[in-house]
Every structure is written in structure tokens, then in C-alpha cells.
N, C-alpha and C positions, 0 to 999 in steps of 0.2 A: 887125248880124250875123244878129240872127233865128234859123231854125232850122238854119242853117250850110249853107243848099244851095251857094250859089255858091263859100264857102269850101271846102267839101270835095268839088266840081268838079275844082278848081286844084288842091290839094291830090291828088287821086286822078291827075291829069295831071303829076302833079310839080313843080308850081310853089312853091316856097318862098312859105308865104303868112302874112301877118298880118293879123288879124280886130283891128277895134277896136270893143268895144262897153261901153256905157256900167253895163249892168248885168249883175253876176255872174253873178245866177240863170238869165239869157235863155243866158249860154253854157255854164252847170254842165246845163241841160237839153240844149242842142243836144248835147252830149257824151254825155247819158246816153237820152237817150229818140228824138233823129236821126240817132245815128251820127255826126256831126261826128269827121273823123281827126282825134286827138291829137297828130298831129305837124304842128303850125302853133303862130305865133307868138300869143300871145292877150296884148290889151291890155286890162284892166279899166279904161278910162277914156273922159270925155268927149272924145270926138273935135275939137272946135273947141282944147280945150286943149292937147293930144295932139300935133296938125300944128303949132300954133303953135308947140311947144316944139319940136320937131325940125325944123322950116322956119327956127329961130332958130341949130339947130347948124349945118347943113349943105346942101345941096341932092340932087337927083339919086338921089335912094336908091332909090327904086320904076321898075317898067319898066310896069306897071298899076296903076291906083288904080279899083276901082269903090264908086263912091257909091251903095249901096243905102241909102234908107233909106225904111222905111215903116214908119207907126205907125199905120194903119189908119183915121187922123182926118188933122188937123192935122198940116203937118210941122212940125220944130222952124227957122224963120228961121235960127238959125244958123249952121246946116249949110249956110244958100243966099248969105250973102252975099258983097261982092264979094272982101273979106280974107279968107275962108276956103276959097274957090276960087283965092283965087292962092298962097296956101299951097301945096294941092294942085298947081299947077301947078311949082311951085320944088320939092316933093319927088319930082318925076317926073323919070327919065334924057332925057337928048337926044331919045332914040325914044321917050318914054315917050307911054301914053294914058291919057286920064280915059274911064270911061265911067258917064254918071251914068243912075241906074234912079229909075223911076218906076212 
């Protein structure tokens, strides 16, 4: 999530959106110091655990998924591999798109 640019994009466009990000403090600040809108869904959790558990409920939930993730070093593998993008693929609607940032 970061400092909630791309969230609060979507969010200012109207898009019902869910941020999933691994650590409180990165989205307690994005709210207090970037403006992140407080009306979006926020997930305090690891993302690989996250899709897993909801790729196990259901499918088709999301009409966008974008994969930002940058840590300024090293990505985290995984977030890259091939189970955790097809996750993402099974929580996307018929029309839905992944769009992964680099």
C-alpha cells in the first residue's frame, strides 16, 4: 500500500477499494500524514495469506487487482510466484484485470 497513492486514486474515482498491507504503521501513516480516504477497505495482513484464504472461499470478487509492491530493495518472492498469481487470477471477475507495478 505504501503511502496510499494509487488507493486513494480509486477511492477519489469511486471505486470500492481494498488496500492489503502487511504493516499497521505504513497504513496508520498513509491516513494520517498522505491523506489516504478512510473510506476503503483495509486489510492488516500478509498478502500471500490473505488471497490464499479467500481464493479458498470463493472466486471472482475483484474487477481490478493491482500488484504494487515496492520495497525499495529486494522484492519479497512471494508475492512473485506462480501460486500466488493464480490466486490473484481466481479472485478476479470474468472481466477482471491484474495490473502488476514495478
Amino acid at each position: 500500500m505504501g503511502v496510499g497513492t494509487t488507493p486513494g486514486a480509486l477511492v477519489a474515482h469511486g471505486i470500492d477499494t481494498t488496500v492489503v498491507e502487511i504493516d499497521p504503521v505504513v497504513h496508520e501513516f498513509a491516513l494520517k500524514y498522505f491523506q489516504l480516504p478512510k473510506n476503503h477497505t483495509a486489510v492488516i495482513q500478509d498478502a500471500v495469506s490473505y488471497t490464499d484464504e479467500l481464493a479458498s472461499q470463493g472466486q471472482g470478487l475483484f474487477d481490478y487487482i493491482i500488484h504494487d509492491v515496492f520495497t525499495g530493495g529486494a522484492e519479497p518472492i512471494p508475492l512473485f510466484t506462480l501460486e500466488f498469481l493464480q490466486n490473484l487470477h481466481t479472485l478476479l471477475k470474468p472481466e477482471g484485470v491484474i495490473a502488476i507495478v514495478k
